[in-house]
N, C-alpha and C positions, 0 to 999 in steps of 0.2 A: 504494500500500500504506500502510494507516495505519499510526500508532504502537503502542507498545507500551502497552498497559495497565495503569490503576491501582487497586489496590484499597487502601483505608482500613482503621486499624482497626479501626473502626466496626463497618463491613461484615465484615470477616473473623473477627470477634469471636462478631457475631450468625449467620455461615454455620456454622461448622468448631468442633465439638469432639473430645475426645480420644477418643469411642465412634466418629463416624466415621472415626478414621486408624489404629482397631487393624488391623483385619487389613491393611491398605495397610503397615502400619509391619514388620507380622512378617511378610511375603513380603520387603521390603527387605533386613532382617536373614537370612533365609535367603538372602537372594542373596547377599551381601556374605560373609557366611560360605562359601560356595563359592567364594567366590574370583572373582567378577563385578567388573566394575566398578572403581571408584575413588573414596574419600572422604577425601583431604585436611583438614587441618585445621590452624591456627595459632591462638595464644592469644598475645594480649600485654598488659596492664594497667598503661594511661597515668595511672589516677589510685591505682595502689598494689593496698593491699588494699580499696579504697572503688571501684573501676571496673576492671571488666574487658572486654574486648572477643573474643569467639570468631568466626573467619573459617570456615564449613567449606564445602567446595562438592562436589557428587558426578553420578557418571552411571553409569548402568546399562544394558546391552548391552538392544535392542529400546525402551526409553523415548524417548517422540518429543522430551522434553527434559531437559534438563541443569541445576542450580543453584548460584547462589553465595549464599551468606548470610554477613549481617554482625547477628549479637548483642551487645549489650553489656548489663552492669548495673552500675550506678553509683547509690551513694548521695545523690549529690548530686541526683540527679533526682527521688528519694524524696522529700526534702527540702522540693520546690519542691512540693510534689501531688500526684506523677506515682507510677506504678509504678516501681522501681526497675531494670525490664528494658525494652530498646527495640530495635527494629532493622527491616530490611527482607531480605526475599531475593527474587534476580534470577534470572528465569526463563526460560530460552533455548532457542532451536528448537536441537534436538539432530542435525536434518540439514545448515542453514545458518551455525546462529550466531548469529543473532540474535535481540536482545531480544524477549521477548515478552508479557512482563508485568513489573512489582514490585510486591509485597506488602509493604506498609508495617504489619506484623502486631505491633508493639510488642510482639514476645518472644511473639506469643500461641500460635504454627505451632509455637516449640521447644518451651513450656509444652507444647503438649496433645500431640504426639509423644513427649516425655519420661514425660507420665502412660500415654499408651499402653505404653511400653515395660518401665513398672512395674506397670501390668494384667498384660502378657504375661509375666513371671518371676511375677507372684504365681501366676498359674494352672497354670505347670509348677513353679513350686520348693517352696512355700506347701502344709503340711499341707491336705487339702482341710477339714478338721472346725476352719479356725481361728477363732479366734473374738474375739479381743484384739488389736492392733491400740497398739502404742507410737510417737509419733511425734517427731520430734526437728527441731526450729525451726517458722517460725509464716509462710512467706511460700508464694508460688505453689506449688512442689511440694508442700511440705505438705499446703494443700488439694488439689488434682488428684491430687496420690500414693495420698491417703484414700480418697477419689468413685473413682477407678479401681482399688482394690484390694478397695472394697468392694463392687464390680459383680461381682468375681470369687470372692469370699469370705464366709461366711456371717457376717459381722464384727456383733459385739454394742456389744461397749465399744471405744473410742478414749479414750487419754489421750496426752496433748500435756506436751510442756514446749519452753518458750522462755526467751530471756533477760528479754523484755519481759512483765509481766504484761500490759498493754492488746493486745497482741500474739498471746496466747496465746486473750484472751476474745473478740478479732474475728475467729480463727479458728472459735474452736466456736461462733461465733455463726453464720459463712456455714455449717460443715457439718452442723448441726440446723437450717440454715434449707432445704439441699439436700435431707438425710438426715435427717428427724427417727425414722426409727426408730434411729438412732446414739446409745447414752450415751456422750457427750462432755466428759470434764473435763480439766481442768491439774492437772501434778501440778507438784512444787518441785522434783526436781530430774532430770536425765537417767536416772540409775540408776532411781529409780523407774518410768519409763517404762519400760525394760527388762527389768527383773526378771518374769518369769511373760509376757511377752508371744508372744502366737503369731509373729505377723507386728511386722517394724518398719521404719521408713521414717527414713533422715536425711538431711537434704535441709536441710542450713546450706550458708554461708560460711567455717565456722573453720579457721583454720588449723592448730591444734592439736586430735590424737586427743579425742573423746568419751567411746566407748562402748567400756569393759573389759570383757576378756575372762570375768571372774569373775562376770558380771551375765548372761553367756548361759546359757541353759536349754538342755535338747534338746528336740531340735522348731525352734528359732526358725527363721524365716525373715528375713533382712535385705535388703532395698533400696537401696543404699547410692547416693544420686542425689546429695549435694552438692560433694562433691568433684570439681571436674572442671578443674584446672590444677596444674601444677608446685609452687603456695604452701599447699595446702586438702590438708584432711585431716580423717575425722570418726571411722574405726575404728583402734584400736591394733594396732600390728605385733602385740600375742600374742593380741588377739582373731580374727584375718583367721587366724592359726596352730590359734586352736581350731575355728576353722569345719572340715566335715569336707567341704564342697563349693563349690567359688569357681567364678562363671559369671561371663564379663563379656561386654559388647555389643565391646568390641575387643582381642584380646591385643597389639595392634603401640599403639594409643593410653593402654589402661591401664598401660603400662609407661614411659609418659612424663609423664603425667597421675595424678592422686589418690593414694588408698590405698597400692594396690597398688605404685607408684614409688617408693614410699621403702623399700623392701626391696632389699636387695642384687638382682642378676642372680641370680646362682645360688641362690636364695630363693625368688623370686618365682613360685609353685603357681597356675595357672590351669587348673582341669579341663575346662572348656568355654567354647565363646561361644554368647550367647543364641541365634542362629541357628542352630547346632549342636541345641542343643535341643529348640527351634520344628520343627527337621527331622526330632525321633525318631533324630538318631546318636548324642544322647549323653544320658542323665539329669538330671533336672531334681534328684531327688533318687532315691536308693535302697532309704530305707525314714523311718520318723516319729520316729524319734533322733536323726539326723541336726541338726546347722545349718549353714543354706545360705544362700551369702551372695550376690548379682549385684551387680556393681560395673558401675555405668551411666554413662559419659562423656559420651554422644552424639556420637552420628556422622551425615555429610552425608545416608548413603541415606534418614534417617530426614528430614530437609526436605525429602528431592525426593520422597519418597513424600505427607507431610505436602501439599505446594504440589502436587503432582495432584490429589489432592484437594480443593485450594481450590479450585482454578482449575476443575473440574469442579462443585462445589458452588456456588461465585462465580455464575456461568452457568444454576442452577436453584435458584438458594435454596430454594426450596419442600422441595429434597429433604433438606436439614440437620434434625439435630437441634431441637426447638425448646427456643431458651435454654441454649443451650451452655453450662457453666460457666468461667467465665476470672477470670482474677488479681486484676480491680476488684472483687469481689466481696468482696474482704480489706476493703475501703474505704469501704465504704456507711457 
């Protein structure tokens, strides 16, 4: 019996985008939401707020394998050239145990899983006549959150604000080079982005709230992907209070993790999880007044759905997307 196989990120870069792992990603999250399986997770950050590390690993009752993943992002690898995400996940016979591949996927499997999962809330939470599009920071989700919500959205304008101006302009330079029917600018500062926006995506690092509550309109939609440990945070407790419908991909992890953690227990309002949604038990939203927020952590089912699909695509390239969008694209 041979070994376990490898694949580059090279290779997994040019197989696997985030249109291949939608619907793979939103069966996951309905299973998980029923109550299937198992998606552990640990977070611990060896280099502060400049490197984090997320362990998640998961299985699912009938899948013939099982996953562990190890992601990190660290800016010191930024630094050096590199993208500031790396990692691999280990992919295992679900009836023996053993290894059976690694995907050496430099962040790119959580990347395009993540934009999938941001496709699938824009499409149930998301006015469908939206049209504006506010985006908040300038790295991988940024881009992929955009390209995936504007597959699902009749998106006109995109305006972007970042810390960095060169940051902000080698964003809208990849998504007018993806999307040029996209009007893409930067504005100065977050409010601006916010203000009159249909849909909005934040997808930082920071530690400290963003995005006030006095800046939301009705109608918005939020995406709220940056926050995904114990120290991060990008919406204010009385923003997350004026929302009138909070989804998230995990109530037992959002309550340990981001936003929604720093609200007391008996505070903390979660009306549905996206998989709830995805299944028709519960409203994405109830009418166009409304704002509705999904707070997205990520979870394991969403790698082992992601890496079936590698590993199936890995094996017929031909059948991938051609030119999958991924994170070097910030960088040309």
């Amino acid at each position: 019996m041979g070994g376990p196989a490898y694949f580059t990120p090279q290779e997994i870069r040019g197989a696997v985008g985030y249109r291949d792992v939608l619907e793979p990603v939103a069966a996951a999250f309905r299973d998980y939401s029923r109550g299937l399986g198992a998606s552990p997770a640990a977070v611990f950050a060896p280099a502060g707020p400049d490197g984090d590390v997320h362990v998640k690993s998961a299985w699912l009752p009938g899948r013939q394998i099982f996953t562990v993943k190890v992601a990190s992002w660290f800016l010191e690898r930024a630094r050096r050239g590199g993208t500031p995400g790396s990692g691999v996940i280990a992919v295992f016979d679900a009836a023996t145990g053993d290894l059976r591949a690694l995907l050496e996927d430099e962040h790119h499997l959580s990347d395009v899983r993540t934009a999938a999962a941001g496709a699938l809330a824009a499409r149930t939470m998301a006015r469908r006549d939206s049209t504006v599009l506010g985006v908040i920071g300038t790295g991988a989700q940024a881009y992929l959150q955009t390209l995936a919500v504007a597959d699902e959205l009749p998106l006109r304008d995109v305006r972007v604000w970042g810390r960095r101006a060169s940051r902000v302009s080698s964003l809208a330079a990849a998504l007018r080079a993806r999307r040029p029917d996209l009007h893409v600018i930067g504005v100065d500062s977050v409010q601006a982005a916010v203000e009159g926006a249909d849909v909005l995506v934040t997808a930082t690092s920071s530690t400290e709230p963003l995005v006030h509550e006095g800046w939301l309109t009705p109608g918005l939609h939020i995406n709220a992907v940056g926050a995904d440990d114990p120290t991060k945070a990008e919406l204010t407790l009385g923003s997350l209070r004026r929302a009138d419908r909070i989804v998230v991909d995990s109530r037992e992890l959002t309550a340990l993790h981001g936003d929604l953690s720093r609200f007391p227990e008996d505070g903390r309002r979660v009306d549905a999880e996206l998989g709830e949604v995805l299944a028709g038990s519960a409203p994405g939203r109830k009418n166009d007044e409304e704002v509705t927020v999904c707070k997205l952590v990520g979870l394991g089912v969403q790698d082992l759905a992601a890496a079936e699909v590698a590993l199936d695509m890995l094996d017929s390239p031909h059948r991938g997307a051609a030119s999958p969008a991924h994170a070097r694209e910030l960088h040309r």
